[in-house]
ZAMIMAR-880696 format. One line per 3 residues: number of its first residue (from 1); for each residue x, y, z of N, C-alpha, C. Coordinates in nm, 4 decimals. Each point is the difference from the previous one (the first is absolute). Example, Ala and Ser with C-alpha at 12.3 -4.5 7.8 and 13.67 -1.06 7.14 Angstrom:
% ZAMIMAR-880696
1> 1.3190:-0.5690:0.7800:-0.0890:0.1190:0.0000:0.0900:0.1200:0.0000  -0.0350:0.1050:-0.0720:0.0820:0.1190:0.0060:-0.0770:0.1090:0.0730 $
***
This chain:
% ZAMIMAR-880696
1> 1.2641:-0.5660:-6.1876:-0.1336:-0.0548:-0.0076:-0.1056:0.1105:-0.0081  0.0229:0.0726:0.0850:-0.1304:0.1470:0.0158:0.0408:0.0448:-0.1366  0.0920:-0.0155:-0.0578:0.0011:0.1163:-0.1828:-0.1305:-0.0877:-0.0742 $
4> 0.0338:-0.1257:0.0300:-0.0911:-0.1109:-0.0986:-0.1297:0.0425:0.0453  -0.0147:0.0050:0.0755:-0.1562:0.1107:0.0300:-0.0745:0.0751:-0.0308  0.1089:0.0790:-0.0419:-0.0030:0.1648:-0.0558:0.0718:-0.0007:-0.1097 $
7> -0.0429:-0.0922:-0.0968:0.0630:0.0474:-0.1729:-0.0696:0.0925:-0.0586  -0.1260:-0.0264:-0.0150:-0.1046:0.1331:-0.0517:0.0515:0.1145:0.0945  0.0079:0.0515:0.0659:0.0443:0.0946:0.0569:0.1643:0.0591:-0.1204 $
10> 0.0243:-0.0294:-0.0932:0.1104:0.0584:-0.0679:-0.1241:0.0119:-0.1259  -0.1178:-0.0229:-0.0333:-0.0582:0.0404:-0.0921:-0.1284:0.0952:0.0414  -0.0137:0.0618:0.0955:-0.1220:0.0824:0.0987:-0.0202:0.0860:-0.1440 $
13> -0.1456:0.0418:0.0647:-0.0661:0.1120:-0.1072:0.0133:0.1032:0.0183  0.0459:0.1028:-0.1329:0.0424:0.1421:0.0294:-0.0872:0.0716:0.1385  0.0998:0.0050:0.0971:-0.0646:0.0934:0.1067:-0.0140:-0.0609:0.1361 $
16> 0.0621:-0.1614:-0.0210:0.0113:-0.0925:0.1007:0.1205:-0.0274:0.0204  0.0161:0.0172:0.1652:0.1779:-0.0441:0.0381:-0.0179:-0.0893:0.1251  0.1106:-0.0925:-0.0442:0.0377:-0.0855:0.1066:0.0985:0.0266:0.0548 $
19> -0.0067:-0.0172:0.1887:0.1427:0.0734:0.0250:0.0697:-0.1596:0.0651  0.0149:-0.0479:0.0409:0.0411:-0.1216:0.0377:0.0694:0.0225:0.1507  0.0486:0.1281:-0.0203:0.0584:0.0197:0.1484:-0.0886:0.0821:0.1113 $
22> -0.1127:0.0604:-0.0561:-0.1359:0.0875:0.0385:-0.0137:-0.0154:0.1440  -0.0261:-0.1134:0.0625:0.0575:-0.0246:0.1368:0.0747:-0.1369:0.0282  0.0896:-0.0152:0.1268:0.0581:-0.1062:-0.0114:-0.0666:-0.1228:0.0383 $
25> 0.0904:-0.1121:0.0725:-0.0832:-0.0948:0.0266:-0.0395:-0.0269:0.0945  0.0462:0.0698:0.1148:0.0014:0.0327:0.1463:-0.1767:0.0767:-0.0138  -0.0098:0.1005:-0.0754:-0.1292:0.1160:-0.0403:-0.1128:-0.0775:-0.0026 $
28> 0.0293:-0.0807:-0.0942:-0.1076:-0.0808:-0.0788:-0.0671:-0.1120:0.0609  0.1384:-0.0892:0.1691:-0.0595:-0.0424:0.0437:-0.0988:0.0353:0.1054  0.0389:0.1418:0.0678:-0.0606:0.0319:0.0801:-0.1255:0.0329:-0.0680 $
31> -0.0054:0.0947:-0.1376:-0.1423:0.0064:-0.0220:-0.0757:-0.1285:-0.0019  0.0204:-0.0735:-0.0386:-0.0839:-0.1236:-0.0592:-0.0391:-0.0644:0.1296  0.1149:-0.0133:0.1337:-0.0669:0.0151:0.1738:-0.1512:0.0743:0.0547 $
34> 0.0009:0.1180:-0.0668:-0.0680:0.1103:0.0627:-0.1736:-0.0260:-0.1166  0.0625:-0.0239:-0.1030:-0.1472:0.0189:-0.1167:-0.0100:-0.1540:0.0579  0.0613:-0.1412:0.0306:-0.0539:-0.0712:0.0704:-0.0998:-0.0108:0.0869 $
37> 0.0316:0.0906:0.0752:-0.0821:-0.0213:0.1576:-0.1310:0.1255:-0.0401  -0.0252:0.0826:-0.1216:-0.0987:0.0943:0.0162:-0.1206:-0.0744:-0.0004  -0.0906:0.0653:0.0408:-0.1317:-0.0302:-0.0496:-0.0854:-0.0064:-0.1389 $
40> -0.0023:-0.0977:-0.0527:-0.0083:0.0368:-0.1368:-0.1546:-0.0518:-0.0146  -0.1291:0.0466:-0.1179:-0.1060:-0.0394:0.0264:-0.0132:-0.0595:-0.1692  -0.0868:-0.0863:0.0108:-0.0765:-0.0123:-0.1614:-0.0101:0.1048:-0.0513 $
43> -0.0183:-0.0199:-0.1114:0.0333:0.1864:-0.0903:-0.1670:-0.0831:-0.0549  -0.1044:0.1127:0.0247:-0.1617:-0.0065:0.0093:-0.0224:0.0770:-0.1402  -0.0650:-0.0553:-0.0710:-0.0680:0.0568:-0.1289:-0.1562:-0.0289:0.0207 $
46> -0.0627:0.0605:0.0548:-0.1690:-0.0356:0.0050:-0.0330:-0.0549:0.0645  -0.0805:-0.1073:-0.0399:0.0010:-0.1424:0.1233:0.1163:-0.0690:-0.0536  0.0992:-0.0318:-0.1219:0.1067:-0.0742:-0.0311:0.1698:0.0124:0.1243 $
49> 0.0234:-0.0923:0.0378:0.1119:-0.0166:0.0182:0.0947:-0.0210:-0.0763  0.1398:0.0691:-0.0076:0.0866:-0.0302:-0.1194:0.1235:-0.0455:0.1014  0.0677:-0.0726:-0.0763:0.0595:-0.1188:0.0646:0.1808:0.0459:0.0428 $
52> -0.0144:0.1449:0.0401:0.1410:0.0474:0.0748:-0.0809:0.0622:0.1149  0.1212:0.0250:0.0564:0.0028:0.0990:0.1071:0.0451:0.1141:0.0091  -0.0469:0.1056:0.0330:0.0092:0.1388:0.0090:0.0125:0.0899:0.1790 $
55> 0.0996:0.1693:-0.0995:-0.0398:0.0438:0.1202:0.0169:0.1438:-0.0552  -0.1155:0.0808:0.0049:0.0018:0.1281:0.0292:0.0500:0.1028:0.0256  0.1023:0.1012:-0.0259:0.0279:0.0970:0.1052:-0.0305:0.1030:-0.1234 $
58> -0.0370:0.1146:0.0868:-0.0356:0.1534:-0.0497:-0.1445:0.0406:-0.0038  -0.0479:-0.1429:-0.0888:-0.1670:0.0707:-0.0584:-0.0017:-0.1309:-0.0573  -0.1428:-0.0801:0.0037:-0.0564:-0.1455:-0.0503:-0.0939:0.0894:-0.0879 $
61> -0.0283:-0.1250:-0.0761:-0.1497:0.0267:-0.0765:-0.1340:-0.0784:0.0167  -0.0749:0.0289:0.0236:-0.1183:-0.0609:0.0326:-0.1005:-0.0536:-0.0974  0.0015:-0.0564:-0.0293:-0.0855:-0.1095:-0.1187:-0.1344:0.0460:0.0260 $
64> -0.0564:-0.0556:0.1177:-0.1476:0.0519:0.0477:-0.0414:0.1047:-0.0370  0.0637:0.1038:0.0629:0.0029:0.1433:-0.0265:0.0274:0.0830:-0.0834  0.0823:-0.0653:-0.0846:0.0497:0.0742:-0.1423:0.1062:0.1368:0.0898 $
67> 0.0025:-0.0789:0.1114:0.0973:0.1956:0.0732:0.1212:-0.0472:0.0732  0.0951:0.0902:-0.0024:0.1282:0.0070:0.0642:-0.0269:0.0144:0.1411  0.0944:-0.1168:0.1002:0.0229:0.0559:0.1075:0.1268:-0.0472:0.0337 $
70> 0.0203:0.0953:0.1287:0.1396:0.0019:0.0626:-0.0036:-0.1252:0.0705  0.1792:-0.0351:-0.0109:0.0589:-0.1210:0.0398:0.1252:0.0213:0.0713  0.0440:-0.0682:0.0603:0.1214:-0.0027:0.0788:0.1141:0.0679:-0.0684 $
73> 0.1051:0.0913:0.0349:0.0866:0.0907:-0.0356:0.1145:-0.1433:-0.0711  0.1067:0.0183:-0.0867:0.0649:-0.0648:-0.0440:0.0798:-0.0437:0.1242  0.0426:-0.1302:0.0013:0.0680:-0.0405:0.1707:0.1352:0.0837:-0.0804 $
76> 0.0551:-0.0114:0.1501:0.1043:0.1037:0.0317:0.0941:-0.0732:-0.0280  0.0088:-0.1377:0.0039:0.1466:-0.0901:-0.0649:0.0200:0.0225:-0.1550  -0.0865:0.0684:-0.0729:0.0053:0.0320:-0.1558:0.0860:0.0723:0.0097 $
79> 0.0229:0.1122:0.1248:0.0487:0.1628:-0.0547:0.1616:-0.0549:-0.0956  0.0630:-0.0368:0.0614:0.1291:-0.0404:-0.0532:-0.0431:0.0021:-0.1714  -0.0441:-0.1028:0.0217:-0.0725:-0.0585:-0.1608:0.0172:0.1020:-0.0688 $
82> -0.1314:0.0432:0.0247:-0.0521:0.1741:-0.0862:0.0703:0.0255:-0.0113  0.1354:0.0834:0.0905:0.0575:0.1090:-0.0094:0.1139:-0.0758:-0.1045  0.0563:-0.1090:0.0086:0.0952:-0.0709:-0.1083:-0.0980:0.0197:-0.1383 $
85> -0.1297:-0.0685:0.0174:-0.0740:0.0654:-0.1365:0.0178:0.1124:-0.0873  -0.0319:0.0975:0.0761:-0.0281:0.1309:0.0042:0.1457:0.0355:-0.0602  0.1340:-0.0406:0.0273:0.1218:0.0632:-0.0050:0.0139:-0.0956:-0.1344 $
88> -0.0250:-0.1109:-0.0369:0.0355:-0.1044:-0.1061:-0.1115:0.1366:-0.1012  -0.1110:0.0050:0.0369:-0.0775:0.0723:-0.1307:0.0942:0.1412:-0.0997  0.0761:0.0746:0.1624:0.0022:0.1211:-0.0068:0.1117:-0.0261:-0.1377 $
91> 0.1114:-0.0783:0.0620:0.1017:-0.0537:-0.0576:-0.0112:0.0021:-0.2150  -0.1059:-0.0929:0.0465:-0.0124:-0.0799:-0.1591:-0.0890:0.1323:-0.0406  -0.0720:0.0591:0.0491:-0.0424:0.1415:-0.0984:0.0470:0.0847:-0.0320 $
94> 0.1132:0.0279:0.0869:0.1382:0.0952:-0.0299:0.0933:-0.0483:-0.0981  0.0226:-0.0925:0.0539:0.0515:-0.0739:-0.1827:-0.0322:-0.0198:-0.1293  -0.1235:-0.0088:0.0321:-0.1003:0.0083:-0.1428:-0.0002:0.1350:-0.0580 $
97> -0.0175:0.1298:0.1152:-0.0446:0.0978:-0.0771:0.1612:0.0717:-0.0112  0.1333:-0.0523:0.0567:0.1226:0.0011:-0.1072:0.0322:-0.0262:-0.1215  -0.0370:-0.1021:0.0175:-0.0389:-0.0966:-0.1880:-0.0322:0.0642:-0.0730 $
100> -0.1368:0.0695:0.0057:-0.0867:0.0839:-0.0473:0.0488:0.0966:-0.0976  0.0707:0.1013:0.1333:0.0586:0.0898:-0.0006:0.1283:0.0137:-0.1148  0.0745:-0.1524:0.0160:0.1687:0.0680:-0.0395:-0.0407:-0.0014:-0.1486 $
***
């Protein structure tokens, strides 16, 4: 059933990958636990409200102000994430610049 989901995912655009196994299902439920319970706010354009919810970490932007300010550090339940990110990027660029190469 989850393939029927993900058919476009066998036609992605040069430079887009789907991993299907990226995290499991155990991963995915706990994230979806944790981004549950955050605090999430209206995402503010001016006086307009736009109709999701948002959340910040690193640096927001300020509409009013036209200026950057600091925001809450990335939560610490990401690190996993990232660092699987980070190792999926390293991966597929090393392969690419094999390709390249042979």
């Amino acid at each position: 059933m989850q393939d029927d989901l993900f058919q476009a995912a066998r036609s992605l655009p040069e430079g887009f990958l789907y991993r299907s196994d990226f995290i499991d299902a155990e991963e995915a439920r706990s994230l979806l636990a944790i981004i549950r319970a955050l605090h999430l706010e209206e995402a503010q354009y001016r006086q307009y409200s736009a109709r999701r919810r948002t959340l910040s970490d690193g640096s927001s932007y300020d509409l009013d102000t036209n200026e950057m300010r600091p925001a809450a550090p990335l939560p610490g339940f990401l690190d996993a994430l990232r660092a699987a990110t980070e190792e999926l990027r390293y991966s597929v660029t090393l392969r690419t610049a094999r390709k390249r190469d042979a």
